[in-house]
C-alpha positions, 0 to 999 in steps of 0.5 A, spaced: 472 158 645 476 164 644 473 170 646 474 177 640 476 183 644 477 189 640 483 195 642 486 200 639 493 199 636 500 202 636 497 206 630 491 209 631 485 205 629 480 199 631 483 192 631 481 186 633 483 180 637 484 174 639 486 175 646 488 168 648 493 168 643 496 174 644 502 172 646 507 177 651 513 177 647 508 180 641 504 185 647 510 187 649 512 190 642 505 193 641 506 197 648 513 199 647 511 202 639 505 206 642 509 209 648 516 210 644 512 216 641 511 220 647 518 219 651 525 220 652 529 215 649 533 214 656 525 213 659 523 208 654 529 204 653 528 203 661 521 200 660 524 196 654 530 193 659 524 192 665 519 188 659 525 185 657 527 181 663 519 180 666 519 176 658 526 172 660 523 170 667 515 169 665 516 165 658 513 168 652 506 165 656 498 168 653 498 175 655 490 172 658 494 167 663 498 172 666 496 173 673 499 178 679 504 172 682 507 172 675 509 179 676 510 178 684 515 172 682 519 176 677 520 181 683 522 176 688 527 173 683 530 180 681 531 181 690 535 175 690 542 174 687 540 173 680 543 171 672 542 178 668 540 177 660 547 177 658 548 171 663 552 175 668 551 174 675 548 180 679 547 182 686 540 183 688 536 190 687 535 195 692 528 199 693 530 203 687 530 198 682 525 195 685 520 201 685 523 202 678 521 195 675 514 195 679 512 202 676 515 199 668 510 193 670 504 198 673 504 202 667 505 196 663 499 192 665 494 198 666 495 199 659 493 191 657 488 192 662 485 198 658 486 194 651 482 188 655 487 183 654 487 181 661 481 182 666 485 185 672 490 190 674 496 185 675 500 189 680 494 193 684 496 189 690 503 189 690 506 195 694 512 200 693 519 199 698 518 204 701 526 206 703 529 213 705 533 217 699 539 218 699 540 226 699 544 227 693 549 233 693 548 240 692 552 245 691 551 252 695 551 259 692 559 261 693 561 253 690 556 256 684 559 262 683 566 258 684 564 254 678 562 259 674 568 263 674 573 258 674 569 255 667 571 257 660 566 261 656 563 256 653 562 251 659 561 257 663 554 258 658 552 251 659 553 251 666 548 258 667 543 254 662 543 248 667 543 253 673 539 260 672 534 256 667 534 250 671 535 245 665 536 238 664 543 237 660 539 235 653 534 241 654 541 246 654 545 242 649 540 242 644 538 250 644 540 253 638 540 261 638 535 262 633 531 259 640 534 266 644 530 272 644 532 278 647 528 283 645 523 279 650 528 275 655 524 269 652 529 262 651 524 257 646 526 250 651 524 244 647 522 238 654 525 232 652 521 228 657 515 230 656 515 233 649 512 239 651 515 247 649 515 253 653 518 260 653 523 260 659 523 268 661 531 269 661 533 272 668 537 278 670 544 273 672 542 269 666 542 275 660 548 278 663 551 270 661 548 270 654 550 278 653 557 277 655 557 270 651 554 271 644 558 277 642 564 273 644 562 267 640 561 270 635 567 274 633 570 266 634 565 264 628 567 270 624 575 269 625 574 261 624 569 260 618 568 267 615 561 268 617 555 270 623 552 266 627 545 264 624 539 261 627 541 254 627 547 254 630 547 251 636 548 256 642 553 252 646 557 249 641 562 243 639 568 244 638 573 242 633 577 236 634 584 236 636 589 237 630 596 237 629 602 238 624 608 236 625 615 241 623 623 240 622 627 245 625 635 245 625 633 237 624 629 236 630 622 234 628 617 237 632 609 237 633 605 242 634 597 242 635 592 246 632 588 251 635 581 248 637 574 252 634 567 252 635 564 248 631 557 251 630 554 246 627 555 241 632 552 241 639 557 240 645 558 233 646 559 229 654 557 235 658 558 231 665 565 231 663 566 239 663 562 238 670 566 233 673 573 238 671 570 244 673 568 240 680 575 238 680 578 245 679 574 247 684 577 242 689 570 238 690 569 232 689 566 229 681 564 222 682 557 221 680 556 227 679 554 230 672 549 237 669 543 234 674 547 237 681 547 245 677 539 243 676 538 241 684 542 246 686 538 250 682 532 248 685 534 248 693 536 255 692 531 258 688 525 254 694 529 256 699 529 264 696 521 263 696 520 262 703 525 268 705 520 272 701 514 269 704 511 265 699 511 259 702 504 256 700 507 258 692 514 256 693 514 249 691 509 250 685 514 255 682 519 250 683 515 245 679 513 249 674 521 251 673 524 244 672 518 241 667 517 236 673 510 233 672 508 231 680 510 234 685 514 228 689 518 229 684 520 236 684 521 234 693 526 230 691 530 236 687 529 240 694 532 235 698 525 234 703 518 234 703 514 241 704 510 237 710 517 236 713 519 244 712 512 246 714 513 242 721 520 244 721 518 251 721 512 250 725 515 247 731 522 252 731 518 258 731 511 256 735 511 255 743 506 250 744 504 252 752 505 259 750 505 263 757 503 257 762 510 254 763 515 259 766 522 259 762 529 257 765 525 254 772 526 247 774 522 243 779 526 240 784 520 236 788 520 230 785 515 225 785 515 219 789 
């Protein structure tokens, strides 16, 4: 006999099911439609590839005959050279696929548990990999420096944005002016990946930016479309595509390109592409790199400029708060090591252990039998 179980479904409101015929192709979709709307598109498309390829694996099975070997099963299968959706063969995950799959299924189950489609947690026995991370690059204050001033005006603003604000690229890309306040040294930031809003203050290095920027970006609108800069335009632009006419003189026909404009309407388009050129202008290598390297290095510096002011117990708080980071692992990740590491660190370079009992610089020379 099946068993009538209530939950509250991806619209609001109470709904009543049979929970032995809930098949997981159906739970999936629920799930992915209530989580749609409080993500970032990246982060829910990564829970739709992970729920897509456990559906491939497992079969479209009764949601109330799942168990945790089902779960241990699919990633046994993605560390083995395996067949992708598409039917392509791929190598095995390292631990950060892994730890990514895990934490989609974690999430996933704990809201089927919560629905009372299954009994039990079905990843609550299943452990992380635990691996070394890669220490991604950052630059130091004179390779920044560097950057900026070999960027154009217009990369240069965006490049303080994702530096002096420590913003993601879609946090920069999507400020409009009317989200500047001067008067106030405020920026209004929409965070994407939360879905939060705060009023970032605007920094002495960053308002210098704006101040030389905005005059100068808008004499270009002025010249290109016979206008002011309004609220909605956006403060880092797109510019216009490239354009060209063609002329004949003494009969050689020739081509002429027209002069690119900013296009206020549109926001700047790819900037990891403006990163990499800049990298490579500056003689630094570009590959993987993107926005994220301004805002690590960002982060590093900024934890590093709290320590030497004595605010060690703070510092990796105001990191956190400064990158719209949710938990503080993640915000260690940006820095580059984990505040108990920089603690000891500090602790044992600077703190004698003996204090005076043991005389420096003398060696005994008796040795034991």
């Amino acid at each position: 006999m099946s068993a009538r179980r209530r939950f509250s479904g991806p619209t609001g409101g109470d709904q009543d099911v049979m929970t032995e015929q809930i098949r997981l192709s159906d739970a999936c979709e629920q799930f992915l439609t209530w989580r749609k709307t409080n993500l970032a598109d990246e982060t829910w498309r990564s829970y739709r590839s992970a729920l897509g390829l456990f559906l491939q694996v497992t079969g479209d099975v009764m949601v109330s005959g799942l168990r945790p070997d089902h779960i241990e099963r699919f990633l046994a299968e993605r560390r083995r050279p395996h067949v992708d959706r598409r039917g392509r063969s791929m190598p095995p995950i390292g631990p950060a696929g892994y730890n990514q799959y895990l934490g989609a299924l974690g999430v996933f189950s704990k809201w089927l548990l919560r629905h009372a489609m299954v009994s039990v947690d079905l990843t609550a026995g299943i452990e992380r990999i635990r691996a070394r991370r890669p220490i991604k690059r950052r630059l130091d204050p004179e390779q920044i420096i560097a950057l900026l001033d070999a960027a154009p005006a217009r990369d240069r603003m965006l490049f303080s944005l994702a530096f002096f604000a420590a913003l993601r690229a879609t946090e920069a890309t999507s400020l409009r002016i009317g989200d500047v306040d001067l008067a106030s040294n405020t920026l209004r930031v929409q965070v994407w990946k939360t879905h939060q809003e705060d009023d970032f203050p605007i920094g002495p290095e960053l308002r210098a930016q704006l101040d030389a920027w905005l005059p100068f970006y808008e004499a270009s609108v002025r010249r290109s479309w016979s206008r002011d800069l309004e609220p909605a335009d956006f403060l880092v632009p797109a510019l216009t595509p490239h354009r060209y006419s063609w002329q004949v003189v003494d009969g050689v026909k020739s081509r002429d390109a027209w002069i690119q404009t900013f296009e206020p309407g549109r926001p700047v388009r790819m900037p990891y592409q403006l990163v990499k050129r800049a990298l490579k202008r500056i003689g630094l290598s570009a590959e993987g790199e993107g926005m994220h390297i301004l805002r690590r290095s960002a982060a590093r510096i900024m934890f590093d400029k709290l320590i030497e002011e004595s605010k060690y117990e703070n510092a990796l708080r105001i990191v956190m708060a400064a990158l719209h980071h949710t938990t503080s692992s993640t915000t260690e990740q940006y820095i580059g090591l984990t505040t108990e590491q920089r603690s000891r660190d500090q602790f044992l370079r600077t703190t004698p252990l003996l204090a005076d009992a043991l005389t420096p610089g003398v060696i005994n020379a008796v040795l034991s039998s």
